[in-house]
Every structure is written in structure tokens, then in C-alpha cells.
N, C-alpha and C positions, 0 to 999 in steps of 0.2 A: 709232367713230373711223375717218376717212378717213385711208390711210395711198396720197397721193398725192407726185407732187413736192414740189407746197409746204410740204408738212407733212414733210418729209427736209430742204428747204431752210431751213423754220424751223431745226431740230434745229442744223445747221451754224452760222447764226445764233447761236445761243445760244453756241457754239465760239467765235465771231470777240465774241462779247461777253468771253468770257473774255482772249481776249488782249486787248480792248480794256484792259479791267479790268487787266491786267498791263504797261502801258505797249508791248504789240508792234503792229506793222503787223496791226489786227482782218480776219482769213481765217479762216474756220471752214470744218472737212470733214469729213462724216459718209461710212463707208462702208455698204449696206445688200445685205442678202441674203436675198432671200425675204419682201422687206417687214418685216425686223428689223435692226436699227442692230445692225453686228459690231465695230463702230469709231467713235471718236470722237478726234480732233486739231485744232489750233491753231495759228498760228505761234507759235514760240520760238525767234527767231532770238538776241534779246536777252539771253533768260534762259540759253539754252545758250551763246553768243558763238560762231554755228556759221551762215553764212549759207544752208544749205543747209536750215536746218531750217522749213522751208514747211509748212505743213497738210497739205497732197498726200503730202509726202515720211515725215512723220512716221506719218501715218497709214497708209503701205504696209506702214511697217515697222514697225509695231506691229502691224498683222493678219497680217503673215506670218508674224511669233514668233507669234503668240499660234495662230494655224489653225495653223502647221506648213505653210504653202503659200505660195508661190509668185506663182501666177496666179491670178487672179480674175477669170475668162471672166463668171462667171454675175450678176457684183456688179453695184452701181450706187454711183459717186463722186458724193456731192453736196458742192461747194463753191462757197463765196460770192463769190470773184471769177475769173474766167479764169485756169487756169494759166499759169506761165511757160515760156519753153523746156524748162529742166531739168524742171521737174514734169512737164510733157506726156511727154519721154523716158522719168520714172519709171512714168507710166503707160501705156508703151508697152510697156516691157518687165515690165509685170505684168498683159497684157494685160487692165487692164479693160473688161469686156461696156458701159458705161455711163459717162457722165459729165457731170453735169448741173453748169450753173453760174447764178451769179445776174448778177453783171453784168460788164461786158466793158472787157478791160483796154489799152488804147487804147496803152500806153507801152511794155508788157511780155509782152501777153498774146503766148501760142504762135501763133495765128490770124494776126497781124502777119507773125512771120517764116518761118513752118513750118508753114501749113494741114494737111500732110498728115504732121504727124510725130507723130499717134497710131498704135494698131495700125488696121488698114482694118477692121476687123470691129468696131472701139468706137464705137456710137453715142455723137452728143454731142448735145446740147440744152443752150441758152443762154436768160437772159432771165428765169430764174424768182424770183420774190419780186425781181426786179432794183433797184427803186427802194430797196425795203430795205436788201438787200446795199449800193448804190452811197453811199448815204447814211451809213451807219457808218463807212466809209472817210472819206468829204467833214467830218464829225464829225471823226474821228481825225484827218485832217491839217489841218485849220480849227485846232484847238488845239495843234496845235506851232506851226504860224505865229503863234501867239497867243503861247508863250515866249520 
């Protein structure tokens, strides 16, 4: 088994099918350490009635209860579309080592308004599994326009 980006950015994938699957805005976010998935999140913005509740955000704070930590220098974020401001912040200040995305968010993504409001030490890499990623989205809101 190749345990590359794409195959982290699948995993995340599988995420954003679940919220698909639950009527949320489909974001899926894997966190990995060591080439081992420590974390797995979703949006549930819907199901919690909580607009903060992003992929990104749920997923920090679910590894943080769960490690007992904090910061996550060494990890690597895979999610499926470009954080927002607020995510980018949350993972500013959890300083993640990594953060890989799949496609780029043109309306909302952090890039737009705060290129530089990650930590300076967090590699970021965009574009991976992108048409995929971008497409589940295009899928998800094709069908609301549709009700």
C-alpha cells in the first residue's frame, strides 16, 4: 500500500461523502501522523446547528481530547476543499507541520483574504485529488439548486 497524499486525500474523501450522505456542505478532513490516520472529521454544521463546526475545526478538536495535545507540529491536515479564515486561524494556532488540500475555494478560501494567516513553519500543498474534491461539492450544490 502507497500511503502518499492521494491516498490521505482519498481517506478525507470518504469524510466529505459522509456529510454528503447527511445533507451537510461535503468537506472531509483526515489528520495523519506518521503515515497513520490519528483523526477523522466532517462538516456538521447542520446536524450540530453550530456554524463553526467545519471539518478542520472538529477535527482539532477531536485529536486534542483524544492525544491530550495541543499542537501538532509533526502532523499532516488533509482536507478536501481550502480552509476558511476561521479554520486557517484554528490551524494556526495548533500549529500544524502540514496541510494538504484538494480544491481551492475561490469565495471563502483563506488564500483570498490572509495568504499568510497560517503558522510560517506550516507547509501547505493544494490541488490534490482536486477534480474530485471539486466535484462532490459541484454534485452537493447542483442538487439543492435542483429543490
Amino acid at each position: 500500500m502507497i500511503f502518499d497524499d492521494a491516498y490521505f486525500m482519498k481517506e478525507a474523501l470518504k469524510e466529505a461523502e459522509k456529510a454528503y450522505a447527511a445533507g451537510e456542505v461535503p468537506v472531509g478532513a483526515v489528520l495523519v501522523h506518521d503515515n497513520k490516520i490519528v483523526a477523522r472529521a466532517h462538516n456538521q454544521t447542520e446536524l450540530l446547528n453550530d456554524v463553526t463546526a467545519h471539518a478542520e475545526i472538529l477535527l482539532i478538536t477531536s485529536a486534542a481530547a483524544s492525544m491530550g495535545t495541543k499542537y501538532f507540529e509533526g502532523f499532516s491536515l488533509y482536507v478536501t476543499l481550502e480552509p476558511c479564515v476561521m479554520c486557517a486561524g484554528a490551524i494556526r494556532w495548533a500549529r500544524l507541520g502540514c496541510i494538504v488540500y484538494g480544491a481551492s475555494d475561490e469565495k471563502a478560501g483563506y488564500s483570498i483574504y490572509s495568504p499568510d494567516i497560517l503558522h510560517p513553519k506550516t507547509k501547505v500543498s493544494s490541488g490534490v485529488e482536486k477534480d474530485d474534491c471539486a466535484e462532490i461539492l459541484k454534485n452537493f450544490f447542483r442538487e439543492k439548486r435542483e429543490i
